[in-house]
N, C-alpha and C positions, 0 to 999 in steps of 0.2 A: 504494500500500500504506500502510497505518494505522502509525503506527509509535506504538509502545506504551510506560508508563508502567509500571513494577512497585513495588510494596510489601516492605516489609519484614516478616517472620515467622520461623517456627520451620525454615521453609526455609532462610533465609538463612542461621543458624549451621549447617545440617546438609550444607550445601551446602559450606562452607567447612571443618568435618572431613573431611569426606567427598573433597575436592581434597589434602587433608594428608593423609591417611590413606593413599590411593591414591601419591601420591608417596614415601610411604616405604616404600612396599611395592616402586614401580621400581626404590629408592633400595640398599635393603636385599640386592637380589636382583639388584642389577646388569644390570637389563634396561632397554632404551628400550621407550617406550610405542607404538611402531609394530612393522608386525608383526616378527615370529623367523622362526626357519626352517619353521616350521608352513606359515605365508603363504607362504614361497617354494615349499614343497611344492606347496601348491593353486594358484598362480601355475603352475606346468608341468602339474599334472594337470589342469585348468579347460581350459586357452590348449591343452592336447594332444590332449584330448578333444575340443574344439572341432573343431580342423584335420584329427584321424582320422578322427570321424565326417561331417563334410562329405565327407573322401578318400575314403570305404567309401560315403557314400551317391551320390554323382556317377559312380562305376564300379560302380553296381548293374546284377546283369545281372537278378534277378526284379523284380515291384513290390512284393511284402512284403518285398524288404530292402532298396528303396528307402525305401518307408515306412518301415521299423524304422528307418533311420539319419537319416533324414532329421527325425523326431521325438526320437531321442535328442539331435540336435546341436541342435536347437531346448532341449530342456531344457539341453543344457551350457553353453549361451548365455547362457541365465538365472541360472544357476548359477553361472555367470561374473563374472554382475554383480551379486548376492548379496556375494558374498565378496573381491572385487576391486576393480569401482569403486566399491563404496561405501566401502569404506577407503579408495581412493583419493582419492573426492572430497573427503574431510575429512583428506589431507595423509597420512594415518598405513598406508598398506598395506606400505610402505618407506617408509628415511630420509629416501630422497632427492627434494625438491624437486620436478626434472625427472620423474622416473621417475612417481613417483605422475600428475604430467596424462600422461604416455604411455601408461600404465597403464589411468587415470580414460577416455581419450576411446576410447584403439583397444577397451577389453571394452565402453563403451556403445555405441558406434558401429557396432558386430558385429550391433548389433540394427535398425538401420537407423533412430536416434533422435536427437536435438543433444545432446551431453554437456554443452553451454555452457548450454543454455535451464533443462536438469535441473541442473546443478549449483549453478548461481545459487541457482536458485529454493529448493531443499532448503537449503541453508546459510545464507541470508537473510533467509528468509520461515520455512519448516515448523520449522524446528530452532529459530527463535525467537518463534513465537507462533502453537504448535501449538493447533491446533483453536478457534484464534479467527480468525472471520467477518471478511474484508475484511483481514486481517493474515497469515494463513496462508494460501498459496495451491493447497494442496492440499483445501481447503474446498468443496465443489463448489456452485452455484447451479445445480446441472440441473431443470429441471421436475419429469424423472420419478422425481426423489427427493426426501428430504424430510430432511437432515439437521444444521439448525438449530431453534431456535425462530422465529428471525426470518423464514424461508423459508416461504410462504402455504401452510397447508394443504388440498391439492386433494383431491376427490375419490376419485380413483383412488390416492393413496398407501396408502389402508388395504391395496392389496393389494403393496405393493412389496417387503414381505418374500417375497413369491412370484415376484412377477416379475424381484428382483433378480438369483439365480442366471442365469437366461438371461442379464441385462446383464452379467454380469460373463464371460460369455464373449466379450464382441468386445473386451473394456477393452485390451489390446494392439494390437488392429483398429486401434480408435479414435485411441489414442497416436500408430501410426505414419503413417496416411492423414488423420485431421481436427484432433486435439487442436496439434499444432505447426501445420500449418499454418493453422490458422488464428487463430492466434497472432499470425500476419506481418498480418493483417488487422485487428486488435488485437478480434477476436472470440471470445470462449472461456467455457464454462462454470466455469472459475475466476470464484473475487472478485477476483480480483488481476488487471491489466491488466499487461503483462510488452510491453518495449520490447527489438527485439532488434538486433544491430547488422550493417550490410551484409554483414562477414565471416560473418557465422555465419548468417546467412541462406542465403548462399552453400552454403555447409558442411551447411545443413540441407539443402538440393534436392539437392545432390550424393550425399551417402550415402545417402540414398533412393531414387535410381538406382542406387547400387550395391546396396543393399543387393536393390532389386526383379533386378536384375541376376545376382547371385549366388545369391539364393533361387527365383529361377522361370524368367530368359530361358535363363539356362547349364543349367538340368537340360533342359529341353525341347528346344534343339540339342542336347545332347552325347546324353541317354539313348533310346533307341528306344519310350519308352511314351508318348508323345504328348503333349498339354498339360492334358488334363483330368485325369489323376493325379499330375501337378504343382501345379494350383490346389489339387485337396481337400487335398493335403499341407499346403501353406502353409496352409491354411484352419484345418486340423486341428490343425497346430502353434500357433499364436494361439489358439486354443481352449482349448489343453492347458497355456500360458504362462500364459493370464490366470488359468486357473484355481488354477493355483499362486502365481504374484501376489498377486491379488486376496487368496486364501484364507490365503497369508501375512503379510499387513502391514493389510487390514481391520479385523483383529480387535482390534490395537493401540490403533487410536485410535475406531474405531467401538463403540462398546458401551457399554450399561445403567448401567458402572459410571464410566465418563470423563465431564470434564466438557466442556462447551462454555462456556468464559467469554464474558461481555459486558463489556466494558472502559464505564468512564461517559463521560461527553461531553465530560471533557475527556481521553480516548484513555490513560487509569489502570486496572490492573486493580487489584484487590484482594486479593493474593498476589503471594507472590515469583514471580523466574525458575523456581527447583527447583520452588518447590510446586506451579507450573504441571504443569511433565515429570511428574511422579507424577500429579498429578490427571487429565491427559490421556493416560496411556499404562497398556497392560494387556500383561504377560510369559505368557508361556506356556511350562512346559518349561525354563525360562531355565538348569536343571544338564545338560539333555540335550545329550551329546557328538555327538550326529548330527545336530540342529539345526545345531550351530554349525558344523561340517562344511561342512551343505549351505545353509542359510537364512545364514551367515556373520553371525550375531548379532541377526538383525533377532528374532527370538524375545524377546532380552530388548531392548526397547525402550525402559523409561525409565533402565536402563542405559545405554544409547546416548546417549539422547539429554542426559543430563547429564555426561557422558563422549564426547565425540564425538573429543577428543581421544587416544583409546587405541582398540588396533586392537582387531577383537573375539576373536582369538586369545587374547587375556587374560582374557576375563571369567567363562570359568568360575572363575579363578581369584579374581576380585575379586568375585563372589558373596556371600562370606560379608561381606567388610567392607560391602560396599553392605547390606545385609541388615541387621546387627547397627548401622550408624551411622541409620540409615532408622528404626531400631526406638527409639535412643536418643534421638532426639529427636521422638517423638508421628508421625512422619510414617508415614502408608499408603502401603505397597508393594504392591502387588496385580499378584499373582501365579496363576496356577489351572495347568488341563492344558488342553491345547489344544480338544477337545470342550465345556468350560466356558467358553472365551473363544468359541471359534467360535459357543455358543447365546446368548451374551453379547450378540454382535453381532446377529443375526436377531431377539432381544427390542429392540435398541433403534429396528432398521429397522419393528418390528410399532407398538411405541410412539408412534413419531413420525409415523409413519402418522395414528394414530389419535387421539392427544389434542393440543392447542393448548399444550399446557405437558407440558413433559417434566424430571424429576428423577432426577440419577443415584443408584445405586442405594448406598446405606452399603456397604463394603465390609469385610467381618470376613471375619479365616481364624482 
C-alpha cells in the first residue's frame, strides 16, 4: 500500500474547529462520544432479531415461512453490521475496549466473513486514502469495471452502467466464497495486496464452515423440504444483501460529483486529510431518522469519515455544527436525497465507461 503525503488548506483549519466544536458539544452535554443507550437498544433488537428469526425460520413447518424468515434474518444480519460492527470496528459502539472486538467480530462473523481482514483494511487503508488508487483498498482493479482514470478503457465498459446492476447482485456471493479467499493467495481485484496472519486464516476457513453450516447443512437435516429450497434461499438472501449493500455505501464514494485523486511521484496529494473526506464522499438523507436507525450512519458519510471517532447515534445531532463549520470555511459539503446520489452514481459508471478523462462534477446546492 502507497502510503501518502497531505497538504495543507482550508481543510486543515476547518478540520480543527470542527474537532473543537464537536468536543464541546460532548463536553457541554455531558455525553461520551461512543454510543448511549440508543446503541444499546439496537444492540438487543439487531442481536434478537437475528436469533428469532433464524429460531422461527429453522422450525418452519411451510416453505413461504421458511422463506419469509429465512430472508428477514438474512437482512437482520446486515442490519447488524450496519449499526454494530461498524461502530465497533472504530472503538466507539461502547466504552469498553473489550466489548467493542466482541461486538466488532461475533455481528461480522454472523455473516460468515474475517472481521480481522475487514477491519484492518477499512481503518488503515479506506478511512485514510479514500478513493485513491493503490492507497485505498476498497478501489477495485476489476476488468469489468472501469473506475479510475488510470484503469484501461475497454471496450465493453460503455455498457457497465447496464450490466453493473446484475454484478452487484453476487457482491456478497463474491465477498464470502472468492474475494477473502483469495486473499490467502495474495490474489485479488483490490490495489492493495493484504498479508494475512496464520490465526486469522484459521479463523477465516473456520467461520465459513460454520457459517455454510448454519445457513444450509442445518436447515436441510432439520427441515422436511429438501435441499433445493435451501440453496435458492441462500441464493436469494445474497441477492437481496448485496443489493442493499451495494445500493447503500456505492453511492458514497462512487459518483459524478467525488473525486478520484492522483497523489504525484513523490506519493503527495495536493489537499488536506479533511478536504480529501468531503471531496470523496457524497451524504444522502444525512437528517433522516430511519436511515440512521437502519443504515447506522453510513448515509452521512463524510461525517463519518472525519469523525470516525463518534458513534453514529450522535450525528443527527452534530449535523448542524458539521454543516455551518463546513460552510464557514469555503469547504463543499455535498449532500442530495438518495435518488440524486443513486443517478449520481450510474452517470459516473456511464462516464467512465465512455471517455478516457473523467471530471467530477462542480457541486452547488
Amino acid at each position: 500500500m502507497n502510503k501518502l503525503q497531505f497538504s495543507k488548506d482550508e481543510g486543515s483549519d476547518f478540520y480543527k474547529e470542527l474537532q473543537e466544536r464537536v468536543d464541546q458539544y460532548f463536553q457541554e452535554n455531558s455525553l461520551e462520544k461512543s454510543g448511549n443507550y440508543i446503541m444499546w437498544i439496537k444492540i438487543a433488537l439487531y442481536f434478537g432479531l437475528d436469533f428469532l428469526f433464524y429460531g422461527l425460520m429453522i422450525t418452519s413447518t411451510t416453505v413461504a415461512g421458511f422463506y419469509t424468515f429465512y430472508l428477514l434474518m438474512g437482512l437482520s444480519v446486515l442490519l447488524t453490521a450496519f449499526n454494530i460492527s461498524h461502530d465497533a470496528v472504530h472503538g466507539v459502539a461502547v466504552k469498553s475496549k473489550f466489548w467493542n472486538k466482541v461486538l466488532f467480530s461475533l455481528s461480522f462473523n454472523l455473516q460468515g466473513n474475517n472481521a480481522y481482514v475487514w477491519g484492518k483494511n477499512h481503518n488503515e487503508s479506506h478511512h485514510l486514502y479514500t478513493n485513491v488508487e493503490g492507497s485505498d483498498i476498497d478501489v477495485l482493479n476489476n476488468p469489468l469495471f472501469r473506475m479510475t482514470e488510470s484503469q484501461p478503457l475497454r471496450w465493453f465498459h460503455r455498457f457497465q452502467y447496464i450490466y453493473a446492476p446484475f454484478l452487484y447482485l453476487l457482491y456478497s456471493l463474491n465477498w464470502f466464497f472468492f474475494r477473502e479467499i483469495l486473499l490467502l493467495f495474495h490474489f485479488s481485484s483490490r490495489t492493495i495486496k493484504v498479508v494475512i496472519p496464520p490465526v486469522e486464516v484459521f479463523k477465516l476457513v473456520l467461520y465459513k464452515i460454520l457459517y455454510i453450516g448454519y445457513m444450509i447443512v442445518l436447515p436441510i437435516w432439520l427441515l422436511p423440504f429438501g435441499w433445493e429450497p435451501v440453496l435458492w434461499a441462500f441464493l436469494l438472501n445474497h441477492f437481496i444483501v448485496s443489493v442493499v449493500f451495494v445500493g447503500g455505501l456505492s453511492v458514497s464514494h462512487l459518483s459524478d460529483f467525488v473525486a478520484h485523486p492522483i497523489p504525484d511521484k513523490n506519493h503527495k496529494i495536493n489537499m488536506s486529510w479533511p478536504t480529501l473526506q468531503m471531496a470523496t464522499s457524497v451524504d444522502y438523507n444525512p437528517d433522516s431518522v430511519l436511515l440512521n436507525w437502519t443504515l447506522g450512519g453510513f448515509n452521512a458519510h463524510a461525517v463519518h469519515h472525519l469523525l470516525p471517532n463518534v458513534s453514529h447515534v450522535h450525528y443527527l445531532k452534530l449535523m448542524p455544527i458539521f454543516r455551518e463549520t463546513a460552510r464557514k470555511h469555503g469547504l463543499s459539503y455535498m449532500e442530495m436525497s438518495y435518488s440524486q446520489s443513486l443517478a449520481a452514481h450510474f452517470r459516473f459508471l456511464k462516464k467512465m465507461g465512455r471517455y478516457q478523462h473523467y471530471a467530477p462534477i462542480p457541486y452547488a446546492r
